[in-house]
C-alpha positions in Angstrom: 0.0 0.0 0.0 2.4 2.5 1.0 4.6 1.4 -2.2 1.7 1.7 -4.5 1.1 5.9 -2.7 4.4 6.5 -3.5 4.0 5.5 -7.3 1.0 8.0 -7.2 3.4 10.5 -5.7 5.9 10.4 -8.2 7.3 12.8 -10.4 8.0 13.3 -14.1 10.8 14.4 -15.5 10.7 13.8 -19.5 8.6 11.8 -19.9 10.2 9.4 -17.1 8.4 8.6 -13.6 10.4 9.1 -10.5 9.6 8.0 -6.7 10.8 6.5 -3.9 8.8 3.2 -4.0 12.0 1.1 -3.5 12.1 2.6 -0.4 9.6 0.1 1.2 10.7 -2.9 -1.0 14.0 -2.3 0.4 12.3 -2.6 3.8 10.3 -5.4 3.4 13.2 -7.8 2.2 15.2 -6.9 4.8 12.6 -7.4 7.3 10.4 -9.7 6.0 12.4 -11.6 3.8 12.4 -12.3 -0.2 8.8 -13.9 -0.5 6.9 -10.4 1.0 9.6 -8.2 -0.8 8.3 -9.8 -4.2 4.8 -9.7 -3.9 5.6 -5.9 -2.5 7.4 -5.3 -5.7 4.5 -6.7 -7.8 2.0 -4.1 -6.2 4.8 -1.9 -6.6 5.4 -2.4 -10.5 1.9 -2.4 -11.0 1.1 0.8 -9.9 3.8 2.0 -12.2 3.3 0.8 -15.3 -0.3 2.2 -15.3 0.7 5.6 -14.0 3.5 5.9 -16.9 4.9 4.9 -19.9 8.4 3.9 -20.3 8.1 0.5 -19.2 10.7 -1.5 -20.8 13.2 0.6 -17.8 10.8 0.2 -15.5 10.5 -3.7 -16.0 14.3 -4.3 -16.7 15.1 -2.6 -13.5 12.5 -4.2 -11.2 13.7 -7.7 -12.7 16.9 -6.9 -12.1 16.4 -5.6 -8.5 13.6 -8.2 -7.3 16.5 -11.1 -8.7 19.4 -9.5 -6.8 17.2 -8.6 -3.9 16.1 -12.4 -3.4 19.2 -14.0 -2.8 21.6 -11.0 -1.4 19.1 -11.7 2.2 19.7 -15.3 2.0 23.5 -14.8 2.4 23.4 -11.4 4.7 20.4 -14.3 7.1 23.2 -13.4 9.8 23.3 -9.9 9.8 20.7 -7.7 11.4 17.5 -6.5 9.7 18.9 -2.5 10.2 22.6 -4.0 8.6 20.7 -5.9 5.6 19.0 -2.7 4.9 22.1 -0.8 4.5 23.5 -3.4 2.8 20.6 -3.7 0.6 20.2 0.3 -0.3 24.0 0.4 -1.4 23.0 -2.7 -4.1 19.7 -0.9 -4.9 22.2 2.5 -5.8 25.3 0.1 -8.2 21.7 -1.1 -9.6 20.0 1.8 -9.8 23.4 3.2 -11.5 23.5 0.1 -14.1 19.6 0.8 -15.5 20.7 4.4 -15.9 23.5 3.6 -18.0 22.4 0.7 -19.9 19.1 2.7 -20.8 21.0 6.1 -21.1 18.2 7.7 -18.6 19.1 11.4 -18.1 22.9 11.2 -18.3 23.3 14.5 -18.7 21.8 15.4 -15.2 23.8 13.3 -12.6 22.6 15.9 -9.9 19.0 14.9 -10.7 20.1 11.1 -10.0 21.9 11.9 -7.4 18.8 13.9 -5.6 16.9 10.8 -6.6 19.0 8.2 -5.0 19.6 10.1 -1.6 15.7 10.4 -1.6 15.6 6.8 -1.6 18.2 6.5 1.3 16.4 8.8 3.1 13.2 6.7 2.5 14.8 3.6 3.7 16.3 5.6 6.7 13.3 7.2 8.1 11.3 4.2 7.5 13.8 1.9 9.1 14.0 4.5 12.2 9.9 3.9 11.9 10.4 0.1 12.4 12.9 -0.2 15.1 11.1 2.5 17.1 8.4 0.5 16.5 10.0 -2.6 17.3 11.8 -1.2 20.5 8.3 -0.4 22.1 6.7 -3.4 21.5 9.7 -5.3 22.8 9.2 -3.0 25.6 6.0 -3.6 25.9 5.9 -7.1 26.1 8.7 -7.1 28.0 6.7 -4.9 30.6 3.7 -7.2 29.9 5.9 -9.9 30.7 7.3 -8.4 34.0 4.5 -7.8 35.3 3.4 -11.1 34.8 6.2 -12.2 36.9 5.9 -9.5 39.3 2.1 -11.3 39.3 3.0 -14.6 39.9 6.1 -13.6 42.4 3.3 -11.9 44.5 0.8 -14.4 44.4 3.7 -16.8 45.6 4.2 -14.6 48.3 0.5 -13.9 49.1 -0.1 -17.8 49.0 3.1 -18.1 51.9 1.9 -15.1 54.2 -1.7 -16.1 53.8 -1.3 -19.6 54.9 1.6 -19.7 57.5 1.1 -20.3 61.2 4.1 -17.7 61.7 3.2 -13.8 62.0 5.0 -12.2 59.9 4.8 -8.2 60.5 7.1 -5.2 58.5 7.5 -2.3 60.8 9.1 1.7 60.2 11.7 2.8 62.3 9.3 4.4 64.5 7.4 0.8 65.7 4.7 1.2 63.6 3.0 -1.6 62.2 3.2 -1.2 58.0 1.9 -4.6 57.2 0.8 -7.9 59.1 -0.1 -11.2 57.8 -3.5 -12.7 57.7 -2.3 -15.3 60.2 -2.1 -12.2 63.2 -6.3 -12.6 63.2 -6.0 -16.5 63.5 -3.2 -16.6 66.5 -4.0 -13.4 68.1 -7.6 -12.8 67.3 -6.3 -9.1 66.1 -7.9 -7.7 62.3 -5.3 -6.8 60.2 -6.8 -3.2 59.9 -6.8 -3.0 64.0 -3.1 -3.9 64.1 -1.6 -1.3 61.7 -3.6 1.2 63.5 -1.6 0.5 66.7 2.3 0.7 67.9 3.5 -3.1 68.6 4.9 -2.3 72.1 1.1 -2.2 73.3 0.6 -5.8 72.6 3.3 -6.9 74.1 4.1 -7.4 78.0 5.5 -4.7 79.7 9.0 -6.6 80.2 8.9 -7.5 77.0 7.9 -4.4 75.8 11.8 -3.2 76.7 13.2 -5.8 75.5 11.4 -5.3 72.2 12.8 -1.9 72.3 16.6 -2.4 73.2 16.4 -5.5 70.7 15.3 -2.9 67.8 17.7 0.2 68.9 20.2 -2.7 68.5 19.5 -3.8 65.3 20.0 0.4 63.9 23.4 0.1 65.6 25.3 -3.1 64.1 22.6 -4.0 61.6 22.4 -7.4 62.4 19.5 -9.9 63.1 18.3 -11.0 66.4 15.9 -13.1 68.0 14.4 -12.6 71.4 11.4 -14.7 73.1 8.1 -12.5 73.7 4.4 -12.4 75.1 1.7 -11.0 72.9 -1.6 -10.3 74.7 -4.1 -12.4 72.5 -7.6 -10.3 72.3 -9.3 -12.1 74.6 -6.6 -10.9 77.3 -4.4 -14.0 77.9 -0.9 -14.2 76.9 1.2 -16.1 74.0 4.7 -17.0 74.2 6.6 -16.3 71.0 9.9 -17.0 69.6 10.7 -13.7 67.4 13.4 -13.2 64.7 13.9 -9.3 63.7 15.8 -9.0 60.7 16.7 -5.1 59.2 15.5 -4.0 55.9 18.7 -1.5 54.5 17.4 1.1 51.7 19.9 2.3 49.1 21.6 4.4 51.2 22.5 1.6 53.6 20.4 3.3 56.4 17.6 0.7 57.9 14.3 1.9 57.0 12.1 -0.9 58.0 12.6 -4.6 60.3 10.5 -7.4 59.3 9.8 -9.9 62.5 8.9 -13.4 61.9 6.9 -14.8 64.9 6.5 -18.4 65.6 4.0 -20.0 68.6 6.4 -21.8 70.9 3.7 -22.3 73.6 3.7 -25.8 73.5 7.3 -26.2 72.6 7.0 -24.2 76.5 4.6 -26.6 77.9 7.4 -29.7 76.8 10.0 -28.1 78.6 7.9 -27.7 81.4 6.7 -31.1 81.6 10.5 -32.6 81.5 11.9 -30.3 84.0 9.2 -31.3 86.2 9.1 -34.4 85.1 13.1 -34.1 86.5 12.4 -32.7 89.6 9.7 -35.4 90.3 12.4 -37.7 90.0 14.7 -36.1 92.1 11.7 -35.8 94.6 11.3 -39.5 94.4 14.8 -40.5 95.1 14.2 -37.8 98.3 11.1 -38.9 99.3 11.9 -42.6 99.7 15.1 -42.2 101.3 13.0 -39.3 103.8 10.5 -42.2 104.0 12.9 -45.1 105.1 14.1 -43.3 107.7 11.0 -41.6 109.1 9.4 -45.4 109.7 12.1 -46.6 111.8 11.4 -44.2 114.8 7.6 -44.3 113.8 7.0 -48.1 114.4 8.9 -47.8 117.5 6.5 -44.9 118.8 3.3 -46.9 118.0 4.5 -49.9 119.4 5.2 -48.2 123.1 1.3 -46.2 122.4 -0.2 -49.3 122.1 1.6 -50.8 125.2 0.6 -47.3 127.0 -2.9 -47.7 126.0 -3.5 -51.2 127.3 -2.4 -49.7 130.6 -4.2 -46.3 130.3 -7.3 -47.0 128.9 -9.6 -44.3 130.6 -7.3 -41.7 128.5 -9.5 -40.6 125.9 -6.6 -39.3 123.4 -5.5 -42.7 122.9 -7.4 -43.6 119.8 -6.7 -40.6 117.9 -3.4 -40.5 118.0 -3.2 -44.1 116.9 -5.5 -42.8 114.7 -2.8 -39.9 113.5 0.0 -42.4 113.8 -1.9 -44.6 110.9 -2.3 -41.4 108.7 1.4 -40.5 109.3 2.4 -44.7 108.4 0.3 -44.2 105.1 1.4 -41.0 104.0 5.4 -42.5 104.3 4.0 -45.4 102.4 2.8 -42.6 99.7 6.3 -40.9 100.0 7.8 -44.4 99.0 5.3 -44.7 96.2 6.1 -41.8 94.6 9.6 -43.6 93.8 8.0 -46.5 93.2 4.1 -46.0 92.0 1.9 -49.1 94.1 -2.0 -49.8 92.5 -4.4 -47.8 95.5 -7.3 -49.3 97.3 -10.3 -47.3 96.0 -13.3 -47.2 97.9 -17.1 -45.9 97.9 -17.5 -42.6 100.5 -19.4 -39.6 100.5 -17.4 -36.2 100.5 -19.6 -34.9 102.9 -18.7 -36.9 105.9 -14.9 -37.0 104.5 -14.8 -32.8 104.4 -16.8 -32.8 107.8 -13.8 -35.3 109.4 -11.6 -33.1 107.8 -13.2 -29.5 109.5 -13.7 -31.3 112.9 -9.9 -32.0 112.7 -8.8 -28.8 111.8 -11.2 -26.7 114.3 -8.8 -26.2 117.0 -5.9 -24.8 115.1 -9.0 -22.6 113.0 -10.3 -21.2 116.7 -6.9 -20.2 118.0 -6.4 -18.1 114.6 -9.9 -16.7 115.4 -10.6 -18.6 111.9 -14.3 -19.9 111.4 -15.6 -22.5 108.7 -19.3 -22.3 107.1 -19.7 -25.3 105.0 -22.8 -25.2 102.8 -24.5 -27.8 100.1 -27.4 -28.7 98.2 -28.4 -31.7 100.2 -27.5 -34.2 98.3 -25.5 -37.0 98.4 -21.9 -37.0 97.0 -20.8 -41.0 96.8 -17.0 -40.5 95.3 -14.5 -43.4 94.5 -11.4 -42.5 96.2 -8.5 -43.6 98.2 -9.8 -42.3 101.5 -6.7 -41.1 103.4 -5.2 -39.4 99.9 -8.5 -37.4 99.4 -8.5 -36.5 103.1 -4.5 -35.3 102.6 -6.0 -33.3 99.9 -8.4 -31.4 102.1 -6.1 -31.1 104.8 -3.2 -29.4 103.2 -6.1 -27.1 101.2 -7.3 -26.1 104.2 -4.4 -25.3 106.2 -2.9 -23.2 103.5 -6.4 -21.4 103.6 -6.1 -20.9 107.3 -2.1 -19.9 107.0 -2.9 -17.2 104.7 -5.7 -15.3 107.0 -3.2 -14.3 110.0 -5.9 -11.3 111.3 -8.8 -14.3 111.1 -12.0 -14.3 109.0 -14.0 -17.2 107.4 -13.7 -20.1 105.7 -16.3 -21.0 103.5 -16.8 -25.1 102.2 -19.6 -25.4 99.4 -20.5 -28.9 97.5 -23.1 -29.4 95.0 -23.2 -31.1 92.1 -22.3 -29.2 89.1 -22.9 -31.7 86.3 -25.2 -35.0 87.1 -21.9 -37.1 87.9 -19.6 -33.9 89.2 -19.0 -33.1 92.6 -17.8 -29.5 92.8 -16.0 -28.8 96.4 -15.6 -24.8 96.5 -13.1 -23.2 99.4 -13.2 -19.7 99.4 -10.7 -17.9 102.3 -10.5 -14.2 102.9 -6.3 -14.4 103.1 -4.1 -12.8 101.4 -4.1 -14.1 97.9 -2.4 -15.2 95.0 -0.8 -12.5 92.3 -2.0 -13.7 89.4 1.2 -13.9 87.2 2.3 -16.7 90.2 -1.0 -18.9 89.7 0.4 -21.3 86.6 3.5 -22.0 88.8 1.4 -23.7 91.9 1.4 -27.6 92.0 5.5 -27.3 90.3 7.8 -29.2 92.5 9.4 -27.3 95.3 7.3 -23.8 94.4 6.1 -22.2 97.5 4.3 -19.0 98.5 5.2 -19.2 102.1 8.5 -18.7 103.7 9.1 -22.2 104.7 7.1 -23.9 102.4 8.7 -26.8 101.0 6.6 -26.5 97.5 5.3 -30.5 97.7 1.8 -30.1 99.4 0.7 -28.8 96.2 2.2 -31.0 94.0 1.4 -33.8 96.0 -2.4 -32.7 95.7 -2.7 -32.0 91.9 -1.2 -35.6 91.5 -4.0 -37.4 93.9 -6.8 -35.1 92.3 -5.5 -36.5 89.1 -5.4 -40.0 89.9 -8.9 -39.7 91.3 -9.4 -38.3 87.4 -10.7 -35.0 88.9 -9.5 -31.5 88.4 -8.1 -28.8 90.6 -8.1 -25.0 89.6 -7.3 -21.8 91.1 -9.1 -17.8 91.4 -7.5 -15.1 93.2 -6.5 -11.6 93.9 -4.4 -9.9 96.1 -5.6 -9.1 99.7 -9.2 -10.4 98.9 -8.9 -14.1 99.0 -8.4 -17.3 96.7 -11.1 -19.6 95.6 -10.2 -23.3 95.3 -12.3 -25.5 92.8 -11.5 -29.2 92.9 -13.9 -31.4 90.5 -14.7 -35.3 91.3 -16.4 -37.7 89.4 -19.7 -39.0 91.2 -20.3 -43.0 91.5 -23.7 -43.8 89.9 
């Protein structure tokens, strides 16, 4: 098309047609190649021959240039298509030169030719500047096209990781702020994303963490390097998470650290492990200890019931007699428990009610109560409370609950005992004091081995009670507050 508007352009000069419509031809066989640079020069021949006469030129020189022009690409194949063209419009010009000659065309005016000719260049140039303009922006558009394909399927990648892990990934500014968190924050912590890049990450954290966080970071602007510190992120329902956190700094290209990007990773039951094997240690340690305590504690306790049994045959009238044979008994089993926990023996489990085993308990524990100005107020719902226990261990229980309760109220108060049933086979035993209390950070930590509240405590009475309740497959829990009291829950399973 454009060949055949340039033939319609041309211009006359006696009698002969002059244009540029070599100019494409050119083009096309050195872009497209021989087959499209023929049929070009048909269209282009064409348009000649009826615009003009003269043809016998016009075909000589077309033949000669479309046979030339065929086979000079196949041998320039490893050239580029702007080198072919130049190569090609210097054999269109020794051509061009040969039809003028041959057909004695003007020889007179070599300026005209020459105009002519550097019309034709300037044909081929401009259009070949056309093309690799053109070519350079689609390349650059498909290689934009192409990047941002990539850039695509890099971010869905990275979507599909941040989205899906179980690790918190957060990016924060050099000023705390929260820039971006992933969608796992609302899963773990219960936080939207929205909330959390609202608010600084210190106020999430503990308040001794909350430093740490903050030397951690001012550390990481100093020598740049990565760290990784444990922390406690208050979950939205107000409990606390442990976390194992690894801050890494983000340098921008002037080398200064403009953002950190912390991977967090739940390590709470990675927590609860270690826990369990360190007590599970101390245990151990306590069961080595307890049977050696044990061994030697029955060797001067047989000899004392021995000589109260003598006594008692001789002083029967005393009325003390039985219940301290009573006690001795309690005191023989208990070292027998002390030896079991070295060596764990099957217990003898047997039907009683709670009721008359907490009311044993009170009577027992009245006197110390009265001289601490201490009073109990036991209270239930009238029924019965039939439990399968090991009598003296549940009784153990109650004591050591109850003298804690009465330790921690040294100005005196009340005691209150409540069972009911809570579910139709749960018996629910509630002890409420008015001591002290329990700070509630130090609540987890009661029942570890050797852990005590009180100055001489030796941090087994609780242990030793958690492990009864929870061979009696009940459960023990724990409400306090400082200077108003602690509630004690303890669950049993009812017989049918």
């Amino acid at each position: 098309m454009v060949s055949i508007i340039l033939v319609l352009l041309s211009v006359k000069q006696q009698g002969y047609s002059y244009d540029i419509r070599y100019a494409p031809i050119i083009l096309i066989f050195a872009y497209l190649g021989p087959a499209a640079g023929v049929i070009t020069g048909v269209f282009a021949l064409a348009a000649r021959l009826y615009s003009s006469g003269n043809w016998p030129p016009a075909i000589v020189g077309w033949a000669l240039i479309m046979v030339v022009f065929s086979f000079l690409p196949i041998q320039l194949r490893r050239l580029t298509p702007p080198q072919r063209c130049a190569a090609l419009a210097g054999a269109y010009v020794i051509l061009y030169s040969i039809t003028v000659f041959s057909f004695r065309i003007l020889v007179n005016e070599p300026l005209f030719h020459l105009q002519y000719v550097m019309f034709v260049l300037l044909g081929v140039l401009i259009g070949g500047l056309l093309i690799e303009s053109n070519e350079r922006l689609r390349r650059a558009i498909a290689e934009k096209k192409d990047m941002e394909k990539s850039l695509e399927a890099s971010e869905f990648h990275y979507r599909l990781i941040a989205e899906n892990t179980s690790d918190l990934i957060t990016v924060m500014d050099k000023n705390h702020s929260v820039r971006y968190v992933s969608p796992s924050h609302e899963l773990v912590l219960g936080y939207s994303s929205s909330e959390l890049e609202s608010i600084k990450l210190c106020s999430l954290l503990a308040p001794v963490d909350a430093e740490m966080f903050k030397t951690a970071a001012c550390g990481m602007y100093e020598d740049k390097e990565a760290r990784a510190v444990e922390l406690r992120f208050k979950h939205r329902e107000g409990h606390w998470i442990e976390f194992e956190s690894l801050y890494k700094p983000v340098k921008g290209e002037d080398g200064v650290i403009e953002h950190i990007v912390m991977i967090s990773r739940d390590i709470s039951e990675r927590k609860k492990a270690e826990q369990f094997l360190l007590q599970t240690e101390k245990l151990s340690v306590i069961g080595e200890l307890a049977a050696g305590v044990a061994h030697e504690i029955r060797n001067p306790l047989t000899t004392i019931k021995g000589f109260l049994q003598i006594y008692k045959k001789e002083n029967c009238a005393i009325k003390y007699n039985d219940l301290l044979l009573d006690e001795l008994e309690r005191i023989e089993i208990i070292t027998s428990e002390l030896l079991s926990m070295a060596k764990p023996q099957a217990i003898q489990l047997t039907c009683i009610d709670v009721r008359e085993l907490m009311e044993a308990t009170v009577s027992f524990l009245t006197p110390q109560a009265r001289l601490n100005h201490i009073e109990f107020i036991s209270s239930d719902d009238g029924s019965q409370f039939p439990v399968r226990c090991e009598k003296n261990q549940l009784k153990q229980v109650f004591l050591h609950i109850l003298k804690n309760a009465i330790e921690s109220m040294p100005s005196g108060g009340e005691i209150h005992i409540n069972l009911s049933r809570e579910a139709e086979k749960e018996c629910l035993i509630s002890i409420q004091d008015q001591g002290c209390g329990i700070p509630e950070g130090l609540i987890p930590r009661l029942g570890q081995p050797f852990y005590s509240l009180k100055e001489k405590g030796t941090g087994l009475g609780l242990m030793i009670s958690h492990k009864i309740i929870k061979q009696h497959h009940g459960s023990i829990t724990f409400h306090s507050r400082v200077n108003e009291g602690t509630l004690i829950k303890i669950r049993l399973p009812l017989e049918d």
